[in-house]
C-alpha positions as CSV (number, residue, x, y, z in Angstrom):
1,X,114.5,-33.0,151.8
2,X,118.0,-33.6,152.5
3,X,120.8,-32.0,150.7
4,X,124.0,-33.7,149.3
5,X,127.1,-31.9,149.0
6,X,129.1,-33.2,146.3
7,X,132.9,-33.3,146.3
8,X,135.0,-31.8,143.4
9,X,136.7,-34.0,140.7
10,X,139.8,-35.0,141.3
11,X,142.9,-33.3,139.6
12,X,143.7,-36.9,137.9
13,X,141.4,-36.3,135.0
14,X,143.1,-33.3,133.9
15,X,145.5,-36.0,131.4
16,X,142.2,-37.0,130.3
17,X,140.7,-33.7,129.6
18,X,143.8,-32.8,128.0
19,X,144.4,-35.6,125.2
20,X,140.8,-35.3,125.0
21,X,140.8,-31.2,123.9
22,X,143.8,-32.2,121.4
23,X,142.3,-34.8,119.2
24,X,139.2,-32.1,118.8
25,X,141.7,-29.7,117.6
26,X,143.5,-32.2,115.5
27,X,146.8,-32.4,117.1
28,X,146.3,-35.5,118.3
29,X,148.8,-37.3,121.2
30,X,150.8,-39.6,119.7
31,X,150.8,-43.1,121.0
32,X,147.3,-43.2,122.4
33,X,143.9,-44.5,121.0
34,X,142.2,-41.6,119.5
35,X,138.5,-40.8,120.4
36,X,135.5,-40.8,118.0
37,X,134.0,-37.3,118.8
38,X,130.2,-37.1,117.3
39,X,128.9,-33.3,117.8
40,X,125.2,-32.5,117.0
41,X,125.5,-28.7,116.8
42,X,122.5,-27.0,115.1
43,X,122.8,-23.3,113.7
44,X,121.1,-20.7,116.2
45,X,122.1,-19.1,119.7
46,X,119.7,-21.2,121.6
47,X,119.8,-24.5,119.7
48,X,120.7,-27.5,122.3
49,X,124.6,-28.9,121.4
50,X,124.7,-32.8,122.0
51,X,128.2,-34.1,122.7
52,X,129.1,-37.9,122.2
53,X,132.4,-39.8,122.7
54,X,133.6,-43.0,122.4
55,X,137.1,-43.8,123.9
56,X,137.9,-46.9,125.9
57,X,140.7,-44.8,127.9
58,X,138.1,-44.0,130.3
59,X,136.9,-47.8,130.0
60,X,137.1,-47.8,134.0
61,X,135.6,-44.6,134.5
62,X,131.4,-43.7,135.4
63,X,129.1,-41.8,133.3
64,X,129.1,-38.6,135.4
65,X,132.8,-38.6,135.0
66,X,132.8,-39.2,131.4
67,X,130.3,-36.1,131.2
68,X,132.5,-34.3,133.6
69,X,136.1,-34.6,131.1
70,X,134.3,-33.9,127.8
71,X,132.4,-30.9,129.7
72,X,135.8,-29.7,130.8
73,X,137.5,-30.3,127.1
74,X,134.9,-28.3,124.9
75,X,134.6,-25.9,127.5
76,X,138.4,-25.2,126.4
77,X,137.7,-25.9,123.0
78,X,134.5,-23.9,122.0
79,X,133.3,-21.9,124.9
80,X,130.7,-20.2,123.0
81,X,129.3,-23.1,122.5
82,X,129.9,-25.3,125.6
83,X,126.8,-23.5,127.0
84,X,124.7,-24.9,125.2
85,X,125.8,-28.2,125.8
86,X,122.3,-30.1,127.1
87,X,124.1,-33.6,126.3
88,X,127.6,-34.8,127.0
89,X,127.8,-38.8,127.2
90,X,130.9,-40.5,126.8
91,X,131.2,-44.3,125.7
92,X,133.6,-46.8,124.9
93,X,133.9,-48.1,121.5
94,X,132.2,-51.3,122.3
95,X,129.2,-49.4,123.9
96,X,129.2,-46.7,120.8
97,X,129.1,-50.3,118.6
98,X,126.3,-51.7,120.4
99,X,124.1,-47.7,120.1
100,X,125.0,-48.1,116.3
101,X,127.2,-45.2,116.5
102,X,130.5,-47.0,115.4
103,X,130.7,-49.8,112.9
């Protein structure tokens, strides 16, 4: 079986991951289009933490990368609990709409 090497992500998501960590600790950046953050974090050490956002700043952007910038956010937010992220999917608004996440 052949094996991949993946390269890192590039620095340019750090603005991103930034804006991102703000509006969870509500100071949000003025100016830009907030985020709908949707946590599913159950009581208990071992519980699984599901992470959802819906932002169409990252409108251009894949899924993994998505993943990558809310990974990197609640990592600086909650480590404690990033580890037990088992789900981290980032949407746009329109996508969260059509999932019946957003109204």
């Amino acid at each position: 079986m052949p094996i991949h090497k993946m390269s890192q992500r590039p620095d340019s998501i750090t603005p991103l991951v930034d804006d991102l960590k703000s509006e969870w600790l509500e100071a949000p950046v003025e100016g830009q289009e907030a985020p709908d953050i949707f946590l599913f974090e159950p009581e208990g050490q071992f519980q699984p933490v599901h992470v959802y956002v819906a932002w169409d700043r990252w409108s251009a952007l894949d899924q993994e990368t998505r993943s990558e910038i809310i990974m990197r956010a609640y990592e600086q937010v909650d480590e404690a609990k990033a580890v037990r992220v088992t789900l981290a999917m980032g949407l746009t608004k329109a996508e969260a709409r059509a999932k019946g996440m957003l109204e």
